[in-house]
KEKE-3310 file (N, C-alpha, C; in steps of 0.2 Angstrom, whole numbers, plus 5000, padded with zeros to 4 digits):
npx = (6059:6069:6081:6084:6095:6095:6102:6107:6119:6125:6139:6153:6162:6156:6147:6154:6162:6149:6148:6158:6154:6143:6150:6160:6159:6155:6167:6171:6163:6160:6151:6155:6150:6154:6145:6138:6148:6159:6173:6188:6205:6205:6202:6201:6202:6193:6182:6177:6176:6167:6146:6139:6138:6138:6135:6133:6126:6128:6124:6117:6108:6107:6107:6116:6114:6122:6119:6124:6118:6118:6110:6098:6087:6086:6097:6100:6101:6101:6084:6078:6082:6084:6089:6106:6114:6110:6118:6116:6101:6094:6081:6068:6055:6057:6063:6080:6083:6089:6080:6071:6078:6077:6065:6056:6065:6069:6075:6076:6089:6092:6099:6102:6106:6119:6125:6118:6117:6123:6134:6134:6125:6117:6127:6135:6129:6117:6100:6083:6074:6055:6044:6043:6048:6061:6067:6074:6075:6071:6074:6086:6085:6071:6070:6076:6067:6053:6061:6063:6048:6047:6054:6047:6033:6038:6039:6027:6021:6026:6030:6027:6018:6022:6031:6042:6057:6062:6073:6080:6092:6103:6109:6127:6138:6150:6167:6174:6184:6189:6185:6176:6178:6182:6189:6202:6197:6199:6204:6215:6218:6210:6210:6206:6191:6178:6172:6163:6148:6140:6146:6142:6132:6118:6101:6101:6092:6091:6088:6078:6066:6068:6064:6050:6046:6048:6038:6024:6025:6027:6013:6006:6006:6016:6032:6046:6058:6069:6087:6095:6111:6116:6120:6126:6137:6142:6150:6163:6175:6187:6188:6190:6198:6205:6221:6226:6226:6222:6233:6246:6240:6242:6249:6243:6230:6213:6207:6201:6186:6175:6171:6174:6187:6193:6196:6182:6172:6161:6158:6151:6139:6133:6133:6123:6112:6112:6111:6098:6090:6090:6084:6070:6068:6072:6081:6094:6097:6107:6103)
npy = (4922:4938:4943:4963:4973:4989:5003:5019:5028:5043:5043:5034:5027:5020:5012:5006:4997:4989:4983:4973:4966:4960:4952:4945:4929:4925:4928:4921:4920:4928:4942:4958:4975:4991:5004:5020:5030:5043:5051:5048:5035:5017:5003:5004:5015:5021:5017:5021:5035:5035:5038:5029:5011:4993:4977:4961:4946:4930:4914:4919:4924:4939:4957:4971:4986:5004:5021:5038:5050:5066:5075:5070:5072:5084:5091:5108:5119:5138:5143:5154:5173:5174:5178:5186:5181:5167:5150:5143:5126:5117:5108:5107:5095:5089:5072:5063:5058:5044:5037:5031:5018:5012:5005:4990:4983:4976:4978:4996:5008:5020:5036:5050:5069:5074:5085:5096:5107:5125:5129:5121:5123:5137:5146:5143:5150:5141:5138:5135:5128:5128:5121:5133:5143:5150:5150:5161:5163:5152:5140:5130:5119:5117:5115:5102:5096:5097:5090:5077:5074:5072:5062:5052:5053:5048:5033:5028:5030:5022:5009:4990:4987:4974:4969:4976:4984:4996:5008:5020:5027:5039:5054:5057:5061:5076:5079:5093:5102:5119:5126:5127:5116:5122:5132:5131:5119:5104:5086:5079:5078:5069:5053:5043:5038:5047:5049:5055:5057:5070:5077:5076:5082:5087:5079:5082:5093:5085:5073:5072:5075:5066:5054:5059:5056:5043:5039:5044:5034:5025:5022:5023:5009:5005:4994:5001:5005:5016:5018:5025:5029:5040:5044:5034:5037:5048:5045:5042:5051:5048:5045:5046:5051:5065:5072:5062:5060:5058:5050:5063:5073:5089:5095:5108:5105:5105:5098:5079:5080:5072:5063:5044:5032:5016:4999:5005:5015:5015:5001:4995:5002:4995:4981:4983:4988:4974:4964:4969:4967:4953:4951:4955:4945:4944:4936:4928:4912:4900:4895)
npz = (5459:5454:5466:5471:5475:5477:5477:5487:5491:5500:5505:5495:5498:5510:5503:5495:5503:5509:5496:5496:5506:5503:5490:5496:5500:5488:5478:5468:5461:5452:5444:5434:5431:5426:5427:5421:5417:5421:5422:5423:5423:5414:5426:5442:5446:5439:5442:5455:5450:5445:5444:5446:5448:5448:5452:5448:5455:5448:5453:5465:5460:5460:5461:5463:5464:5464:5463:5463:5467:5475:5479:5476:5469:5456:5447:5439:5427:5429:5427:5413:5413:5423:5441:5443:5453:5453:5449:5446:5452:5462:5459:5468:5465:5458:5454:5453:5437:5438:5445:5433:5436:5446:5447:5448:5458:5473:5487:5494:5496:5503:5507:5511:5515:5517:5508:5509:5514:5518:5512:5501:5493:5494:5494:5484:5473:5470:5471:5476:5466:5461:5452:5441:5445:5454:5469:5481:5495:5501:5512:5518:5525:5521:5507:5508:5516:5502:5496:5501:5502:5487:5484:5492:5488:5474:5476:5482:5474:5462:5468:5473:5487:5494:5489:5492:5500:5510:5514:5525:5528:5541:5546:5543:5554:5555:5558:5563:5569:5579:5566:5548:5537:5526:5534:5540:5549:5559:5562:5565:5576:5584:5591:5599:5602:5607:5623:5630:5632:5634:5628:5614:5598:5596:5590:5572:5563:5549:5549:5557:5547:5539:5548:5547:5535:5532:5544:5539:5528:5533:5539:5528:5526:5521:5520:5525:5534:5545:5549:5559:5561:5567:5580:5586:5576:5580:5591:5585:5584:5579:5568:5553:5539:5539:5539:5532:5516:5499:5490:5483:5486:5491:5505:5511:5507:5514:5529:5530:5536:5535:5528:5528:5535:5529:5533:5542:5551:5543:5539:5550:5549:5539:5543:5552:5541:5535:5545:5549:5538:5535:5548:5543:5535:5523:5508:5500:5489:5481:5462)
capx = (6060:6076:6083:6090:6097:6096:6108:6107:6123:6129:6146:6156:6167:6147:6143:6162:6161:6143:6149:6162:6149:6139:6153:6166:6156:6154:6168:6172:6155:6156:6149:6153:6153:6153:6141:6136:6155:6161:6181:6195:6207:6201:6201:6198:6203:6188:6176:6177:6175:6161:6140:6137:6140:6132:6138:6128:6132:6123:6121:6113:6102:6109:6109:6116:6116:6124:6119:6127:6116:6120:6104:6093:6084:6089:6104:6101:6105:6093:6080:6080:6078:6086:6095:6115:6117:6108:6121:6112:6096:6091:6073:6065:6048:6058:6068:6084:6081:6092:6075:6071:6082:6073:6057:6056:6070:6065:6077:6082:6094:6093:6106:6103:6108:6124:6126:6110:6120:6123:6141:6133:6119:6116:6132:6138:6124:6111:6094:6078:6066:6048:6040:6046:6049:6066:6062:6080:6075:6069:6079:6090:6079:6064:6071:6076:6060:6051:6064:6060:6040:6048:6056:6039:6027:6037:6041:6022:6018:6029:6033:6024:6019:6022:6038:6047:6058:6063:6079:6082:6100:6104:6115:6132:6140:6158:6170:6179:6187:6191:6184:6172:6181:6187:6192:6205:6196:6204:6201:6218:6221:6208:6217:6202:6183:6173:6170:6158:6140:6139:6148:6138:6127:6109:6098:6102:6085:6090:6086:6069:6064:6068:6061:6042:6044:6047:6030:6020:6023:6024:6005:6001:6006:6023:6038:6050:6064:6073:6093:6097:6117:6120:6120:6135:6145:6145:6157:6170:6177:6195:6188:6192:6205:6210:6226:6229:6220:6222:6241:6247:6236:6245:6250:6241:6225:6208:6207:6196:6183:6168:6171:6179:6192:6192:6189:6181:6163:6155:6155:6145:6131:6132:6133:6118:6109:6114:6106:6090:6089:6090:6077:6065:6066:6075:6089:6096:6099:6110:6098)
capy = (4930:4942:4945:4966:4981:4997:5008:5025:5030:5048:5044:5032:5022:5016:5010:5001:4990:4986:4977:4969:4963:4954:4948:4941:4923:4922:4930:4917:4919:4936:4943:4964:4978:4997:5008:5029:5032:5051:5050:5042:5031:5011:4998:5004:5024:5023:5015:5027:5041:5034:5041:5024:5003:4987:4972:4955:4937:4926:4911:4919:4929:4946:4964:4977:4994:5012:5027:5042:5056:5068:5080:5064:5076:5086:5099:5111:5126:5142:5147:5163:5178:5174:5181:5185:5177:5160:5150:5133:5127:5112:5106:5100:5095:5084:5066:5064:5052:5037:5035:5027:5013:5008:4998:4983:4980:4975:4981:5001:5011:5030:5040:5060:5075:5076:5088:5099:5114:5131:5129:5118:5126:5145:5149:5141:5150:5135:5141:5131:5128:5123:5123:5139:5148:5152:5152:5163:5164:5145:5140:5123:5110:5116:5112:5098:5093:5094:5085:5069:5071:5069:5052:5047:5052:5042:5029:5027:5025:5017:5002:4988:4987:4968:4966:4982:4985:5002:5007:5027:5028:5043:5060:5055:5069:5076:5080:5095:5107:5126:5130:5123:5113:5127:5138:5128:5113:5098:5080:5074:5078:5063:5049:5040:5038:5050:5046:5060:5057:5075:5082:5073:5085:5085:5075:5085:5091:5081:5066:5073:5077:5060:5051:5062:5052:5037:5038:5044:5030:5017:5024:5018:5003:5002:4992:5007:5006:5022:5015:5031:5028:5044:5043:5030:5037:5054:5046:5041:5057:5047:5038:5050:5053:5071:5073:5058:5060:5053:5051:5068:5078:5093:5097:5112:5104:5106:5091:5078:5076:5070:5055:5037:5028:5008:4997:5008:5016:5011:4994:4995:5005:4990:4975:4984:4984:4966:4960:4971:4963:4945:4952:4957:4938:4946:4930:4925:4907:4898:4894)
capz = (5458:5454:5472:5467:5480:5471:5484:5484:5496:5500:5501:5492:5505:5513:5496:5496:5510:5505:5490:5501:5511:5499:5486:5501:5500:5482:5475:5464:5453:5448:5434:5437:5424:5430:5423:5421:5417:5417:5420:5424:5418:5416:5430:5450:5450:5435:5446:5460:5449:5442:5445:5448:5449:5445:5453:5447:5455:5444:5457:5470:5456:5463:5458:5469:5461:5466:5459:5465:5467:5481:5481:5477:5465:5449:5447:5434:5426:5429:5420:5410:5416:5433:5442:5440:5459:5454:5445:5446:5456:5465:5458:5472:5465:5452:5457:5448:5431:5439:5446:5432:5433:5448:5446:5451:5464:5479:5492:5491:5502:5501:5511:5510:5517:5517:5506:5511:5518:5516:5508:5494:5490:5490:5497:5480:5470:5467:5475:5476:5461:5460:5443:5433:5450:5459:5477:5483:5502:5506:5519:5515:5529:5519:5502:5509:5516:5499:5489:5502:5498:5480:5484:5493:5481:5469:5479:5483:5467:5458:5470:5475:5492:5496:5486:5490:5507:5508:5520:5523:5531:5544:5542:5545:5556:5555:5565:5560:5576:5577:5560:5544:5531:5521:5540:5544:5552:5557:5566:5566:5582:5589:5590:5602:5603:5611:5628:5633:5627:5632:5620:5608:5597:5596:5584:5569:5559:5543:5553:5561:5541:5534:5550:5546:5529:5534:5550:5535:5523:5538:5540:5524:5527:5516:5520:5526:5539:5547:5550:5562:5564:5568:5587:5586:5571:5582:5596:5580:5581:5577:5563:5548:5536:5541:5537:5529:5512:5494:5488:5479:5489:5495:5511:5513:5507:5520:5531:5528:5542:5534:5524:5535:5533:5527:5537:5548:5553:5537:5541:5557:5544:5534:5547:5554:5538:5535:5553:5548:5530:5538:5552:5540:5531:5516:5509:5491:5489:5476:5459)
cpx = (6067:6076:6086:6090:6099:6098:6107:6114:6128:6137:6148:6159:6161:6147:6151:6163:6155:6143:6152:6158:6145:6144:6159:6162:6157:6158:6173:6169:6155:6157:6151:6154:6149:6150:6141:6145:6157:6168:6184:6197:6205:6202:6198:6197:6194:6181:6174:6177:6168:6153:6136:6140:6134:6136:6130:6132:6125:6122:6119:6108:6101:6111:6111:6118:6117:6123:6121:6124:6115:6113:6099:6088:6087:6092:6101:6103:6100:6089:6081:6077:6079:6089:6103:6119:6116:6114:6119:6108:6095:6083:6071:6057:6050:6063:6073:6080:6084:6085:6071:6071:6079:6068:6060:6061:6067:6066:6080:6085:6097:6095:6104:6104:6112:6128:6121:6112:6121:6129:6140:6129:6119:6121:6137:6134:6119:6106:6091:6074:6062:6047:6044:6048:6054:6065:6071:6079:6073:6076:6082:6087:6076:6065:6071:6071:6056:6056:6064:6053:6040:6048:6049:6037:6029:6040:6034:6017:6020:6032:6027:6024:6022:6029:6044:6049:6062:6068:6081:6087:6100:6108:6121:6135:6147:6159:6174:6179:6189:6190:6181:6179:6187:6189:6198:6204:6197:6201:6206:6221:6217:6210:6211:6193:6182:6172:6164:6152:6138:6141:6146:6134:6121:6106:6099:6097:6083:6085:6079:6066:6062:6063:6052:6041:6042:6040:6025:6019:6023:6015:6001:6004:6011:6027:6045:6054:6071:6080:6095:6107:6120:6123:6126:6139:6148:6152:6164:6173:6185:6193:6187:6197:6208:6215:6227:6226:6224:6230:6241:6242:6240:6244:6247:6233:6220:6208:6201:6192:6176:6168:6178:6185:6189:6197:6188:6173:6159:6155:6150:6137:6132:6129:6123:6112:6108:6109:6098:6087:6088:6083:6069:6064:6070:6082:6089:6096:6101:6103:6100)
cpy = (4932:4944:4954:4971:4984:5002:5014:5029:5039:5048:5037:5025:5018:5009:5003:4995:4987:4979:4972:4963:4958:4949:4945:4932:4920:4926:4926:4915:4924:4939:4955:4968:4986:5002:5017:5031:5039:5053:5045:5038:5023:5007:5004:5012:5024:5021:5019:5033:5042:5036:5032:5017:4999:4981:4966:4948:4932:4921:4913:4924:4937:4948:4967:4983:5001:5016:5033:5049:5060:5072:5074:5067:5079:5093:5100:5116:5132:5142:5152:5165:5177:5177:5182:5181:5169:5159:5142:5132:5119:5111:5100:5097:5090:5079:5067:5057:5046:5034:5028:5019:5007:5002:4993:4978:4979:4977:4989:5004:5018:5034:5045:5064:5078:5081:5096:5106:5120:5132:5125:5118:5134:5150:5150:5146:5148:5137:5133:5132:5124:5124:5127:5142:5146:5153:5154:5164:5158:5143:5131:5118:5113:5112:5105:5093:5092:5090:5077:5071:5069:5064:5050:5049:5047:5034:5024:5026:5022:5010:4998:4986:4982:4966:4969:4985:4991:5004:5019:5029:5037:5049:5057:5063:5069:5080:5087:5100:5115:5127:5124:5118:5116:5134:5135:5120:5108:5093:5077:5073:5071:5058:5042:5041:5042:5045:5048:5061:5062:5078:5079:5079:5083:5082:5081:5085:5087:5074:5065:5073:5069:5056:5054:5056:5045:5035:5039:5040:5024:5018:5020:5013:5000:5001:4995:5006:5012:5019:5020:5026:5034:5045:5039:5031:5043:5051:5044:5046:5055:5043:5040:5050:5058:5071:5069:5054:5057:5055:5057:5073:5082:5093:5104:5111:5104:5097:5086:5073:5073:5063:5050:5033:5021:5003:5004:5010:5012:5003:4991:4995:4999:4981:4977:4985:4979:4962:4962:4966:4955:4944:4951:4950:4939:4941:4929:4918:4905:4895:4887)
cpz = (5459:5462:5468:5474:5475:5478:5483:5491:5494:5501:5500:5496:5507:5509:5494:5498:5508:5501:5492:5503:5508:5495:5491:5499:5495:5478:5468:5458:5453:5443:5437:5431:5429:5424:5423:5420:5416:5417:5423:5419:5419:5423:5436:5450:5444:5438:5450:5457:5445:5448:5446:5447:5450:5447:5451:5450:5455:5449:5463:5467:5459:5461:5462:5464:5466:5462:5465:5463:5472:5485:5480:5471:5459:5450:5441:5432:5426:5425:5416:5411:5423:5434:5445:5447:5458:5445:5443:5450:5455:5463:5460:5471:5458:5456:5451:5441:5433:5441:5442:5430:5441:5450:5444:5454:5471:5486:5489:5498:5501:5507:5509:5517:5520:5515:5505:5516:5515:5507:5500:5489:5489:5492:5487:5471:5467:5475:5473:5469:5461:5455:5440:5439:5452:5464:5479:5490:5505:5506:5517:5517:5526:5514:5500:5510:5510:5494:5493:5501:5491:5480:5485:5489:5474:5469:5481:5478:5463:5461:5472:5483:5497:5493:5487:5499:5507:5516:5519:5528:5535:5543:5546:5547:5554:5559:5566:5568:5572:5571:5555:5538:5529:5526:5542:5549:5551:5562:5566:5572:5588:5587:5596:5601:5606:5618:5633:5630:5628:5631:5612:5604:5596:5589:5577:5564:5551:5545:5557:5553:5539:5541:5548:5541:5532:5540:5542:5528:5529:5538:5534:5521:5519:5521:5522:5533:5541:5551:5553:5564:5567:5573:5587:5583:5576:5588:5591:5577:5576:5569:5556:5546:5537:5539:5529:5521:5504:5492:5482:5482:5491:5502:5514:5510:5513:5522:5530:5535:5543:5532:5531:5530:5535:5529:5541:5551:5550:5536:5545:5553:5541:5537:5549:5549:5535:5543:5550:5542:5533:5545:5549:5536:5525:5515:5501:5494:5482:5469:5455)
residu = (UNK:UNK:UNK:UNK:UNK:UNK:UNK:UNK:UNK:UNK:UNK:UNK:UNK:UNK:UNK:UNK:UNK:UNK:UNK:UNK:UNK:UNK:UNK:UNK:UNK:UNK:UNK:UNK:UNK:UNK:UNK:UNK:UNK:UNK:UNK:UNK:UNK:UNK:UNK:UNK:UNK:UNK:UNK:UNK:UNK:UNK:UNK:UNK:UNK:UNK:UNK:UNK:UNK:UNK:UNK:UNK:UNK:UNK:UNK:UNK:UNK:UNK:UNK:UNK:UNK:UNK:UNK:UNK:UNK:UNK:UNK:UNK:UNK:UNK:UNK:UNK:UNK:UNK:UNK:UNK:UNK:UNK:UNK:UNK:UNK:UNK:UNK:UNK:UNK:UNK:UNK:UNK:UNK:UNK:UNK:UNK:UNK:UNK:UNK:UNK:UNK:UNK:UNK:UNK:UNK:UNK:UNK:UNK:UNK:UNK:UNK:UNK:UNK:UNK:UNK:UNK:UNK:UNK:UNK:UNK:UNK:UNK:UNK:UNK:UNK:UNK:UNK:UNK:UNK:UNK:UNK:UNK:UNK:UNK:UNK:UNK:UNK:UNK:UNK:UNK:UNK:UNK:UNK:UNK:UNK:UNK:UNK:UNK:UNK:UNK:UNK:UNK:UNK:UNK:UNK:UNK:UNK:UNK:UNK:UNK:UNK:UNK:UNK:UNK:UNK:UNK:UNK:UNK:UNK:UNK:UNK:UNK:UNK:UNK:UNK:UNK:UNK:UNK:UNK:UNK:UNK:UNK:UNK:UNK:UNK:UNK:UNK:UNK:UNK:UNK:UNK:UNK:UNK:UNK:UNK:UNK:UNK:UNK:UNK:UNK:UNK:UNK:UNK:UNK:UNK:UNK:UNK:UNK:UNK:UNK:UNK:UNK:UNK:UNK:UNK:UNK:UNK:UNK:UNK:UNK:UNK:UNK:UNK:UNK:UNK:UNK:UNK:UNK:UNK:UNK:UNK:UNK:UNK:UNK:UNK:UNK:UNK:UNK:UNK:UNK:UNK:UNK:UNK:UNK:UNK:UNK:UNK:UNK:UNK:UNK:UNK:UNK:UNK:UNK:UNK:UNK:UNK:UNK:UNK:UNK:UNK:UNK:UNK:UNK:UNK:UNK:UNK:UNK:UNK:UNK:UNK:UNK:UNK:UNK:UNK:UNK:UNK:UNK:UNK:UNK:UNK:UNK:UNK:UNK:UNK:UNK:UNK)
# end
């Protein structure tokens, strides 16, 4: 049987190391071609700009795919007859179509809610839709919540229960001081770990939402595993780029204290679903 991981990672870098992780061993037999292409120019900077990736390494009969969907559901454009503040909406009662591409893999790894906040949602003017309806006062955790009943319900019915190991990754905190992103806030100034587990922030309700899912499909008795890193990435307040962001970046550009720097956190996430995966009996071997 095809060994495949279908990956679904909120940021980029996670999904990086990842690849790492598997092709270090066998990087000698690789077959790789990158898929969903929207810019850039060819080899590495086009990979990284790309809506997804498809590594295959024919001797060990392995797939790992990334697709890059941040809401995990479908972006669209309003209906007609909305109104002049909705300039786009989130349809949480629809999964996005990458969806598709999944059936019949056997390990997946779904990352969200990263981008599940005010500032990217209705601050931006993308509201909520169910069916034909604009819902402009539900609150971003709700949305959130039913855009994972989405996943499960079709997570529940289109996989098989005994073939299919289901992985649903943790909210990655950030780190930013004296102001949001775009106030001024910064994280170059940490230069050490966190030492103070109480200045830690509290369990974040992205993380109560996705764990519901995950108890309500362990119930019926599917193959589902909750990877909480959030509790340990919190003390890595030094382990961002902040200042030090992509070459040709201005100097007066917002720091960057959400995404990690390589090597760094995201390999922890990845080691630790590596051990789980080898826990759970989950192995390739040469064919």
């Amino acid at each position: 049987m095809e060994s495949q991981v279908k990956s679904h990672w909120m940021q980029r870098n996670g999904h990086h190391f990842h690849i790492g992780l598997v092709l270090n061993p066998v990087a000698n037999s690789l077959a790789y071609r990158s898929s969903f292409q929207v810019s850039g120019t060819p080899g590495r900077h086009q990979w990284l700009q790309s809506c997804g990736a498809v590594i295959e390494v024919p001797e060990y009969n392995l797939t790992v795919e990334y697709y890059r969907m941040p809401y995990l559901v479908v972006i669209d454009r309003p209906p007609e007859n909305s109104s002049k503040e909705v300039t786009g909406v989130v349809r949480v009662d629809k999964l996005h179509w990458f969806s598709t591409k999944w059936v019949g893999a056997n390990v997946f790894v779904f990352s969200a809610g990263h981008w599940w906040n005010q500032d990217k949602t209705v601050k931006r003017g993308h509201f909520f839709q169910e069916g034909k309806s604009v819902n402009m006062t539900m609150d971003v955790m709700e949305a959130f919540r039913r855009s994972l009943n989405t996943l499960k319900s079709w997570l529940m019915q289109n996989l098989e229960p005994e073939k299919s190991l289901i992985f649903f990754r943790s909210y990655s905190p950030v780190h930013y001081r004296d102001g949001e992103w775009n106030e001024g806030g910064h994280c170059n100034l940490n230069i050490e770990p966190e030492s103070d587990y109480k200045r830690l922030n509290s369990e974040p309700r992205n993380n109560i939402l996705i764990y519901e899912v995950v108890k309500q499909m362990k119930s019926a008795k599917r193959n589902v595993h909750f990877l909480n890193v959030t509790y340990l990435t919190e003390y890595r307040k030094d382990g961002h780029p902040s200042s030090h962001r992509e070459p040709g970046t201005s100097i007066t550009a917002p720091q960057d204290c959400s995404h990690w720097c390589l090597p760094g956190v995201p390999d922890t996430w990845n080691e630790l679903l590596y051990a789980k995966l080898l826990a759970t009996g989950f192995k390739t071997r040469p064919i």
